[in-house]
C-alpha positions in Angstrom: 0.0 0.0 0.0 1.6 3.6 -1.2 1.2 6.0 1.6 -0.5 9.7 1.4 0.3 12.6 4.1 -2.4 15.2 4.9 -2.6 17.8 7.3 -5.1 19.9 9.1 -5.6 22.0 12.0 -7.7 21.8 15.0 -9.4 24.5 15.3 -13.3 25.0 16.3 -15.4 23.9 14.1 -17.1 25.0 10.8 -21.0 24.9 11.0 -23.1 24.9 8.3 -23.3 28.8 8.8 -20.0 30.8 8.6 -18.6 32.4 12.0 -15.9 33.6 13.5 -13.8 31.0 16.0 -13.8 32.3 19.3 -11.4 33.7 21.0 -8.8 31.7 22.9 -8.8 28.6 20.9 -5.4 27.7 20.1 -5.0 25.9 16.8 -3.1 22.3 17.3 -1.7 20.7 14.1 -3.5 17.7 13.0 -1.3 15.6 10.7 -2.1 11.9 9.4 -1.6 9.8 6.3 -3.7 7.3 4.8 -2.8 4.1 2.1 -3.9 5.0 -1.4 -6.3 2.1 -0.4 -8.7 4.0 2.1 -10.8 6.3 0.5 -11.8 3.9 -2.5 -12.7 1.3 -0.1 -14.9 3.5 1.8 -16.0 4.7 -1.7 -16.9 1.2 -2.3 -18.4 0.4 1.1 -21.2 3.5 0.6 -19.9 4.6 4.4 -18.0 7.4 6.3 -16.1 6.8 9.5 -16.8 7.7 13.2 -13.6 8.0 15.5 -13.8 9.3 19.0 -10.6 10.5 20.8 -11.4 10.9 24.4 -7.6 12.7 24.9 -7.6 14.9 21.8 -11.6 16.0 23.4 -12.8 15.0 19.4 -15.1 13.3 17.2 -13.5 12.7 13.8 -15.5 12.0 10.8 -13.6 10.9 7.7 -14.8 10.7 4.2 -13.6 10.2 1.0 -13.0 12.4 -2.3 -12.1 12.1 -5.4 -8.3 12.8 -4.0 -8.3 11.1 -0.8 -9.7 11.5 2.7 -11.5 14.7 3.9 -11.9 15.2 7.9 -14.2 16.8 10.1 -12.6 17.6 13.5 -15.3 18.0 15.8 -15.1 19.2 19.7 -17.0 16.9 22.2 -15.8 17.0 25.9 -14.4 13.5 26.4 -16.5 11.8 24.2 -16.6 7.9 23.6 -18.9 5.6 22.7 -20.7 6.4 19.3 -23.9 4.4 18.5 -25.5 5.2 14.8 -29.5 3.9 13.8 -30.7 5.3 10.7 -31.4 9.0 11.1 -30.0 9.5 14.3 -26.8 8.9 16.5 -26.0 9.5 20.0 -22.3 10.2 21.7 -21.2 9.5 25.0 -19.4 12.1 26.8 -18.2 13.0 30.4 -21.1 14.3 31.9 -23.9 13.5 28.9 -25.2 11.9 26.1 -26.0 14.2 22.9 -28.3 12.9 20.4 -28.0 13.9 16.9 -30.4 13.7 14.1 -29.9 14.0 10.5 -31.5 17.1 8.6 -31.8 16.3 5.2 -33.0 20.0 4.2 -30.1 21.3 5.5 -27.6 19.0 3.8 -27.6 20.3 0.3 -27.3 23.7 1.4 -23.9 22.9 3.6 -21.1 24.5 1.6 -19.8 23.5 -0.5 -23.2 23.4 -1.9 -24.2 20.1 -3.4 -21.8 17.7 -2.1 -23.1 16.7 1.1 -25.6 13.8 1.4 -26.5 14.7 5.3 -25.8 17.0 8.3 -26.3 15.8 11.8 -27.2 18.5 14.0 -27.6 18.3 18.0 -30.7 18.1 18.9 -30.8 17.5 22.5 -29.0 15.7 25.7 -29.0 13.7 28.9 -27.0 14.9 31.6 -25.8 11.3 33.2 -23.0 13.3 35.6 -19.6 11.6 35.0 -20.5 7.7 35.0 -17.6 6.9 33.0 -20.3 6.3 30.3 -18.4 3.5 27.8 -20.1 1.9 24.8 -23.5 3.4 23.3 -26.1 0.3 21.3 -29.7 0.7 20.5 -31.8 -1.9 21.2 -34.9 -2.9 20.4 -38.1 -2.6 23.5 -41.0 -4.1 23.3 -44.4 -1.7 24.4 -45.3 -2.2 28.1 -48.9 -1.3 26.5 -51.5 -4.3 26.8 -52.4 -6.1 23.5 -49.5 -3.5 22.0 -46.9 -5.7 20.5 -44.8 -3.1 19.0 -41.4 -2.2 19.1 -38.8 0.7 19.7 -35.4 1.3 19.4 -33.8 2.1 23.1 -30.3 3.2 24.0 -28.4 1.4 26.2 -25.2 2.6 28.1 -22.0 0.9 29.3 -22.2 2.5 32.9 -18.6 1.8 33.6 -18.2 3.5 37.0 -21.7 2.0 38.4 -20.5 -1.4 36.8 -23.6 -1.9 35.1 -25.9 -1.6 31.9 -28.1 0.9 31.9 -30.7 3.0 29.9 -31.9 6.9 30.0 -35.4 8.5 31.4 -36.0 12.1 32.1 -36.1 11.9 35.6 -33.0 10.1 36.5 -29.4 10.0 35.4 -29.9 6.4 34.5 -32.0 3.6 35.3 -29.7 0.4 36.1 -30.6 -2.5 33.9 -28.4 -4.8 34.1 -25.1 -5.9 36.2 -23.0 -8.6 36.5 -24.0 -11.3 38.8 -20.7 -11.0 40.5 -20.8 -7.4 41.6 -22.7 -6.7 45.2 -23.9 -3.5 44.8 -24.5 -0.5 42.7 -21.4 2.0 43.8 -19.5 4.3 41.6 -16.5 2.8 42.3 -15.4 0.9 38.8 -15.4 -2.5 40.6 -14.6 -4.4 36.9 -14.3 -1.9 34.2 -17.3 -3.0 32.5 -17.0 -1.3 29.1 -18.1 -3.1 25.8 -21.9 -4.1 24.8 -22.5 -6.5 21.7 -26.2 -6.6 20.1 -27.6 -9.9 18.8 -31.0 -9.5 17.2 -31.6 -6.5 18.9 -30.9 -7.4 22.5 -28.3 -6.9 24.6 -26.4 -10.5 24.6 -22.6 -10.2 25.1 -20.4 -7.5 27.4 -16.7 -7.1 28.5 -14.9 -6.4 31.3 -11.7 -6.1 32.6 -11.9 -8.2 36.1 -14.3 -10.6 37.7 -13.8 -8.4 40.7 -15.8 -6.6 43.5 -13.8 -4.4 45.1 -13.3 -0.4 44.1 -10.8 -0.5 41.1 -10.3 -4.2 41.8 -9.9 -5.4 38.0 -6.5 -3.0 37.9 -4.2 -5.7 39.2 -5.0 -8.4 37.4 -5.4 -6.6 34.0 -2.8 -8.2 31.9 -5.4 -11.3 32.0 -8.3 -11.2 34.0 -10.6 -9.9 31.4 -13.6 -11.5 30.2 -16.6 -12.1 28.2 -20.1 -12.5 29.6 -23.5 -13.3 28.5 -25.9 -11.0 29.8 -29.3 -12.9 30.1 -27.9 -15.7 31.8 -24.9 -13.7 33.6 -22.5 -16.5 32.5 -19.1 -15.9 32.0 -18.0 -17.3 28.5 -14.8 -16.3 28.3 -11.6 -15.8 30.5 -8.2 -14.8 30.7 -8.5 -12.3 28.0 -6.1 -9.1 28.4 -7.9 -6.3 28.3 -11.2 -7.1 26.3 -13.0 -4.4 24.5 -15.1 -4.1 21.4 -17.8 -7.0 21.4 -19.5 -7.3 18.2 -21.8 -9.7 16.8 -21.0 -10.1 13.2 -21.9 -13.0 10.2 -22.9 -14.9 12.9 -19.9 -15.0 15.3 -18.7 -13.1 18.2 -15.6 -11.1 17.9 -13.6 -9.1 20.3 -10.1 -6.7 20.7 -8.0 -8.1 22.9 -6.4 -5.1 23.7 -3.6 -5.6 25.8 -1.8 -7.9 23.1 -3.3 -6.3 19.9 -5.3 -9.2 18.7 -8.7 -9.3 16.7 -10.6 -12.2 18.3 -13.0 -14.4 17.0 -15.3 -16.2 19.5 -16.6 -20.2 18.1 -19.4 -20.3 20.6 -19.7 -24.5 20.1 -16.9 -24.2 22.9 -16.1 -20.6 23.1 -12.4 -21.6 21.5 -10.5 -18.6 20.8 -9.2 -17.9 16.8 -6.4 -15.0 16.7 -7.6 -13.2 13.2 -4.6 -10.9 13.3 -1.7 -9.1 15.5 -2.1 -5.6 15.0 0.6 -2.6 15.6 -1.4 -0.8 18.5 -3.9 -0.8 21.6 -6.9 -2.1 19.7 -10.3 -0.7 20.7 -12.9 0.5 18.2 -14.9 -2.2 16.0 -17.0 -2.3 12.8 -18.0 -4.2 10.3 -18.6 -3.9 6.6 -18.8 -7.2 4.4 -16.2 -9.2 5.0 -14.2 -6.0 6.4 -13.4 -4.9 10.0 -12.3 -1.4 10.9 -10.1 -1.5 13.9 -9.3 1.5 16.2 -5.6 1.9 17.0 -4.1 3.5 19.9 -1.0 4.0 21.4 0.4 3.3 25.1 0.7 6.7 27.3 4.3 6.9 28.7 2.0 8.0 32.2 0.1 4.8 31.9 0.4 1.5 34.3 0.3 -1.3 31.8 4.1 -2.2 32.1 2.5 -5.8 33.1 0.4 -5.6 30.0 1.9 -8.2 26.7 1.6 -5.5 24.8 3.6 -2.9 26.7 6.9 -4.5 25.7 6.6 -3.0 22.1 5.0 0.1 23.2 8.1 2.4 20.6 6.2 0.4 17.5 2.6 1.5 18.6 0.7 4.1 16.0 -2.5 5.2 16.6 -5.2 5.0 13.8 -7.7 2.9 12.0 -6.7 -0.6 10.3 -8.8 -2.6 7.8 -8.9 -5.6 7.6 -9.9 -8.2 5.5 -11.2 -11.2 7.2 -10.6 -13.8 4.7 -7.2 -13.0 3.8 -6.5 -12.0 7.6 -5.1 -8.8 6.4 -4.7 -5.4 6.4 -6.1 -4.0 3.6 -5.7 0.0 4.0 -5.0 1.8 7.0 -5.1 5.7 8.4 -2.6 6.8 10.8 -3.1 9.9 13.1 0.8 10.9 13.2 0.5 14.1 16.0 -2.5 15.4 17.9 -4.6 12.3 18.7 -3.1 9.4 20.2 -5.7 6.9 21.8 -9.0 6.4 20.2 -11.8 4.7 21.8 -14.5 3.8 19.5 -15.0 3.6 15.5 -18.1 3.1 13.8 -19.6 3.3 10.1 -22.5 5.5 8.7 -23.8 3.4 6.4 -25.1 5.1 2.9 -23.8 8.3 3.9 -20.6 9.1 2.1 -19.8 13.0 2.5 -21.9 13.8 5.6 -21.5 16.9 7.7 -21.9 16.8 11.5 -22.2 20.2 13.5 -20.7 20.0 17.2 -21.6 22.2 20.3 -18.6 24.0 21.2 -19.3 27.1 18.9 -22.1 30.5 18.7 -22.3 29.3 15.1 -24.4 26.2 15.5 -26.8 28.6 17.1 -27.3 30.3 14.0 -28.8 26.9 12.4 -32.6 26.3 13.0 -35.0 23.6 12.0 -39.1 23.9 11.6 -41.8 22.1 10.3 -42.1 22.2 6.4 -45.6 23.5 7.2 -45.0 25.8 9.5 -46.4 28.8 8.3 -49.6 27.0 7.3 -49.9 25.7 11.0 -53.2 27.4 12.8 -52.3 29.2 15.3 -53.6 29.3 18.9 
């Protein structure tokens, strides 16, 4: 693969009016470079890319053009999990959860006019208070109505500090769903660093965490492998001895995982929950999606400040990068890669907007978004009370 360097500032963002980036915002250069192989692929895919960077404060969205990769540097505080359905997505942060919905009006008028095929706009949010919210999934509900056999997507959370799934309502922070059978008590105090959620047929059916322990912070020292998988209806643990286990997905009918502490893709065989290493990759792996028969892996690299010395993968922390591999499950390799060469350093989830190629998405942290309004196509023909 023949290599392509790019570089952009972070700076506030641009909105889909034009303003003037406030004052006090220092402007931090953003370089990467990308294979010649990544923008046709997601060309061919019919997707653009999520990336969250809890350190660099960002969402990054990354789509392709007819010379390579354009990317929208968004300003989120802390944010992490991402969770996409349709119209709509919704991004964990430090203290909240924004939802964003597509405006489809808007879109075309986005300069430069014409090229975008949606703009997600914020549209409201859930103040949680620092939960050390993890993974975002919709589900699917079923009506509590009588006789009403309908359904609705739901968002669930990984509650990491409560160690627990959870979901939203408007007079709580969260309502605790779920937790594993293991932990006591519901206490923000981390107990297993519960922090990955995998969907199967629109239920909540796999999670990982980093311990099987009870105690405040009590997964830290046995990290380099006391991870593991669990399923949630029965509270089972499937798996052990993982290092570091993020990223559950459940994709052509199999169970995969990031073993992050030794950079492996993992795929689950369920007959006796055997472990198959897909592929070693060059970083802290965390971030997952799927497209075909193609996985997009999140890449980070080890902090010099962080305690994973014990961790396998610590011992070739120098040859770490930090970006997005993918790769190609049948040959078992990678296929095209972008890699984030200053500014961001650790990313924590990755996801795919499916059928949207050049989308925009407006972030929070700027008067200009302010200046962008949504009404009712009929609104002027709407009696009025």
């Amino acid at each position: 693969m023949s290599v392509a360097n790019h570089a952009s500032t972070l700076r506030p963002e641009i909105a889909a009016a034009p303003s003037t980036p406030e004052a006090g915002h220092s402007a931090v250069e953003f370089h990467y470079h990308h294979s010649d192989t990544f923008a046709p692929l997601l060309q061919q895919l019919n997707v653009s890319l999520l990336v969250t960077t809890y350190q660099a404060n960002k969402l990054l969205v990354v789509r392709a053009t007819q010379s390579g990769l354009s990317t929208l540097v968004r300003t989120f505080e802390r944010p992490m999990g991402v969770a996409v359905d349709g119209h709509r997505m919704a991004l964990g942060t430090r203290n909240q959860v924004w939802f964003l919905r597509n405006a489809p009006d808007i879109a075309p008028r986005v300069e430069p006019a014409g090229q975008h095929d949606a703009c997600y706009l914020p549209r409201s949010c859930h103040i949680t208070g620092d939960i050390g919210v993890h993974e975002l999934a919709w589900a699917e509900t079923r009506s509590q109505e009588p006789g009403d056999g309908s359904q609705k997507a739901e968002l669930w959370l990984v509650n990491t500090r409560f160690s627990c799934l959870c979901t939203l309502d408007p007079d709580y922070s969260f309502v605790p769903r779920w937790r594993p059978p293991f932990i006591t008590a519901l206490a923000a105090e981390d107990r297993c660093h519960l922090n990955g959620l995998a969907i199967v047929e629109g239920r909540p059916k796999y999670v990982t965490a980093l311990g099987e322990t009870d105690t405040a912070d009590g997964w830290r020292a046995g990290k380099p492998h006391g991870g593991c998988v669990m399923d949630v209806p029965s509270g089972q643990v499937v798996v052990r001895g993982l290092s570091m286990p993020h990223s559950p997905r459940w994709h052509d009918n199999r169970l995969w995982v990031l073993e992050s502490g030794t950079g492996r893709l993992l795929c689950m065989e369920l007959g006796g929950w055997r472990q198959q290493t897909v592929i070693d990759l060059p970083g802290f792996v965390r971030g997952l999606a799927f497209a075909g028969p193609y996985a997009f892996v999140g890449l980070s690299k080890i902090r010099a400040t962080s305690a994973m010395d014990d961790v396998p993968l610590a011992r070739w922390r120098h040859r770490l990068i930090c970006g997005v591999a993918v790769v190609d499950l049948r040959t078992r390799e990678v296929i095209a890669l972008l890699q984030f060469q200053t500014a961001v350093e650790e990313i924590f989830d990755v996801q795919l907007l499916s059928g949207r190629t050049f989308p925009e998405v407006v972030g929070f942290q700027k008067e200009a978004v302010q200046q962008t309004f949504i009404v009712p196509a009929d609104a002027c023909n709407r009696s009025q009370v």
